[in-house]
N, C-alpha and C positions, 0 to 999 in steps of 0.2 A: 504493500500500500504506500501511497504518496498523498502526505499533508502539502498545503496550500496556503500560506496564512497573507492577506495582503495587508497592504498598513500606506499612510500617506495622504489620504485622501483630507478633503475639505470644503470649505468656500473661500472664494477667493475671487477678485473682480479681475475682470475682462483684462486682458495684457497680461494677465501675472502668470502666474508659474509656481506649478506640483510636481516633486518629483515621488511615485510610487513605491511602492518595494512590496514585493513576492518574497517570503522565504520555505524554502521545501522542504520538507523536513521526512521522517518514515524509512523508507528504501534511503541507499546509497542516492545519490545525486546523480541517475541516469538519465536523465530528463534528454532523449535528444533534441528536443526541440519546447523552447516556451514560447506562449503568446500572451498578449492582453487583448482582450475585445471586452467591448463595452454594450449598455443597454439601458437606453432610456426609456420613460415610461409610454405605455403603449406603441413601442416601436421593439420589431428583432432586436437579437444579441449583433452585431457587428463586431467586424472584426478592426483590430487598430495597430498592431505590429508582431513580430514575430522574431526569436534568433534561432541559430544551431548552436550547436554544443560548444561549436568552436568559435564562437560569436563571428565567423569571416561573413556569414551569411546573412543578413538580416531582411524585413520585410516588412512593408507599410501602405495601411492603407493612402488616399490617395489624398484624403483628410488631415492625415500627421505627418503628410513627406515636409521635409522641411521648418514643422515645429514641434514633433517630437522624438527622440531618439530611448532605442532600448538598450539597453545591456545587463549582460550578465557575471557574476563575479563567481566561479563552479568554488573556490575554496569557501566562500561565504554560503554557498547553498542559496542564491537569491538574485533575483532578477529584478532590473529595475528600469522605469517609463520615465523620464525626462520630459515634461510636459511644459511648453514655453507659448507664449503669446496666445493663452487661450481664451476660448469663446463663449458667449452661453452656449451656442449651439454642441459645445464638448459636455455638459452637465451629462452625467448619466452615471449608473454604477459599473464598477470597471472591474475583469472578473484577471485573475492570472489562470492561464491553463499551461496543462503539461502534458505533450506526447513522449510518449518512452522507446520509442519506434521512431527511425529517420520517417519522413514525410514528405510526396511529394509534393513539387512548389507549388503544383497546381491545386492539394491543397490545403496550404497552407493558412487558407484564411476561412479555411473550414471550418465550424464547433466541432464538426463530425469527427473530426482529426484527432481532437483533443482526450485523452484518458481521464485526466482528472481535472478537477477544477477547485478557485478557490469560492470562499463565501462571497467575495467580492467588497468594495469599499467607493462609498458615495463621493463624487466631486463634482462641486456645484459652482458654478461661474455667472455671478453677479454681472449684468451689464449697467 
């Protein structure tokens, strides 16, 4: 089994900036692949970025290219969302998932993809 715990989240007005944190905990730190997708209310889960193990790979919706970046830290067991100049339209709750299994790219922005998930944590962006 693979725990999920995310942490970061908040309110915060329009321009500013959250950075997330995922940490794994359970199993070794297999995770080939983490993601964060998001879900606001009465709207799907969407997807917001993604890395590999070896963080060379990473991937982003087409919403956070450019304002927000992931990474991963595998000694720390925890992955993390760098979220800069955000919007109301970013409000939603934001989940970390975990595939244990490489993944194709295609996909990678899949929930389907994903083995486990976290409880997820609100961030709410004041305009």
């Amino acid at each position: 089994q693979v725990q999920l715990v995310e942490s970061g989240g908040g309110l915060v007005q329009a321009g500013g900036s959250l950075r997330l944190s995922c940490v794994v905990s359970g199993r070794t730190f297999s995770t080939a692949v983490m993601g964060w997708f998001r879900q606001a209310p009465g709207k799907e889960r969407e997807f917001v970025a993604a890395i590999g193990w070896s963080s060379s790979n990473t991937y982003y919706a087409d919403s956070a290219k450019g304002r927000f970046t992931i990474s991963r830290d595998n000694a720390k067991n925890t992955v993390y969302l760098e979220m800069n100049s955000l919007k109301p339209e970013d409000t939603a709750v934001y989940y970390c998932a975990a595939a244990t299994a490489t993944i194709a790219t295609s996909v990678v922005a899949k929930p389907y993809a994903y083995d486990y998930w976290g409880q997820g944590t609100q961030v709410t962006v004041s305009s």
